[in-house]
PLY file of the C-alpha trace (Angstrom):
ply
format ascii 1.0
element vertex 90
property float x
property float y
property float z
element edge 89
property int vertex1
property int vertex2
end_header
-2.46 2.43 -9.44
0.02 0.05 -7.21
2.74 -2.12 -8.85
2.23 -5.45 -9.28
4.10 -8.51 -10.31
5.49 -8.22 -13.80
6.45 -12.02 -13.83
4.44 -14.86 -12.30
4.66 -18.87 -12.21
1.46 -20.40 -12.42
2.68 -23.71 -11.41
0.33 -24.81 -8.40
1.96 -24.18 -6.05
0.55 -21.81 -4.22
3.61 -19.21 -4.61
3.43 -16.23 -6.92
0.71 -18.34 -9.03
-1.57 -15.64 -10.10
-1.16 -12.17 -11.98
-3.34 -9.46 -9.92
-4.50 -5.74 -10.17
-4.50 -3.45 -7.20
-5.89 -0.27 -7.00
-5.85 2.08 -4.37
-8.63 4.31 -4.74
-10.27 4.35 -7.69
-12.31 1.63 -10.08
-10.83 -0.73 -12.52
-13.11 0.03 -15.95
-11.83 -2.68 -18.25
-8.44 -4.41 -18.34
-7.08 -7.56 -21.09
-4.54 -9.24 -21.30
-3.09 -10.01 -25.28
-0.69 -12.95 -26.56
1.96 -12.04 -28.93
-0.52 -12.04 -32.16
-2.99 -9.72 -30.37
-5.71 -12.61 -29.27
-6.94 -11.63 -26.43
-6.20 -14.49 -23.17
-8.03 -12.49 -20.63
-10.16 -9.68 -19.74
-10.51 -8.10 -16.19
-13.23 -5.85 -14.68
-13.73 -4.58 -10.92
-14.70 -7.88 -9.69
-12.28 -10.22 -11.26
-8.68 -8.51 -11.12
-7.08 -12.13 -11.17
-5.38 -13.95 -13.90
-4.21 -17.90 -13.29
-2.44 -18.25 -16.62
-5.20 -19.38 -18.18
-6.74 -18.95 -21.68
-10.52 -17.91 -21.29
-11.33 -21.18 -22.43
-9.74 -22.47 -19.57
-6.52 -23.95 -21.22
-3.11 -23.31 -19.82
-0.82 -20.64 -21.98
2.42 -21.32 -22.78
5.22 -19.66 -21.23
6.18 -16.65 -22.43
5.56 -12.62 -22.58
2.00 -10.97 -22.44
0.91 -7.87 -23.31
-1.66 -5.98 -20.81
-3.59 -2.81 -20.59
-5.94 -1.30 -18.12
-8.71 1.30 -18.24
-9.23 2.73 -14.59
-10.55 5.80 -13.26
-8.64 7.26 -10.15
-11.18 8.51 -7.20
-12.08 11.79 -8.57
-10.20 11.76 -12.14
-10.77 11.56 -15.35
-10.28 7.53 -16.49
-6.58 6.62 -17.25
-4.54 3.60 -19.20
-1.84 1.58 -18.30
0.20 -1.20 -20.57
2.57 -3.25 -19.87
4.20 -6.81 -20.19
3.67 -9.61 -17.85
5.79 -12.88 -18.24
4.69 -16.67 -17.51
6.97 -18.99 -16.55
5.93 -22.42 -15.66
0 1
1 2
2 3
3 4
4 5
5 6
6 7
7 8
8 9
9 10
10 11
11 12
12 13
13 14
14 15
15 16
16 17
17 18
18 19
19 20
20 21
21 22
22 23
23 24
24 25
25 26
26 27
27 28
28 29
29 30
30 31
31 32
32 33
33 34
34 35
35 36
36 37
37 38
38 39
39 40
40 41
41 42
42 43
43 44
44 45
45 46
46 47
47 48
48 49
49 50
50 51
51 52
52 53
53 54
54 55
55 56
56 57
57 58
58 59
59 60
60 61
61 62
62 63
63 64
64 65
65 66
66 67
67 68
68 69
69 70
70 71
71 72
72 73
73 74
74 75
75 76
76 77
77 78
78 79
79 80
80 81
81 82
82 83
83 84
84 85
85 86
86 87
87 88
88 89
């Protein structure tokens, strides 16, 4: 799995305004994305390895620090987890 941004500003404008996956080699199973009381704000697949700092509802979160974990399977591995923090600043 690649690093990625820890810390993003979804502010509009168009710099460092989205949280995103990146695998090399392998498949992302399931990912999420948790506020600070364990709701989840977002839940990632293969196809959608994006998150804009939006709720799933479609509302803005505040700023602040998220909690995420991924399920992925590396090419020719048994399926792995990763967890981690990501912080929003506006």
């Amino acid at each position: 799995m690649k690093n990625f941004r820890s810390l993003f500003t979804p502010d509009g404008d168009f710099t460092n305004d989205t949280f995103r996956v990146e695998l090399l080699g392998g498949k992302l199973d399931e990912g999420y994305i948790f506020n600070r009381w364990g709701n989840e704000i977002k839940r990632f697949d293969n196809d959608n390895r994006e998150w804009d700092g939006k709720t799933t509802s479609g509302e803005p979160v505040q700023d602040g620090v998220y909690t995420y974990i991924l399920f992925y399977t590396p090419t020719n591995k048994i399926r792995e987890t990763v967890h981690g923090f990501v912080t929003v600043i506006r």
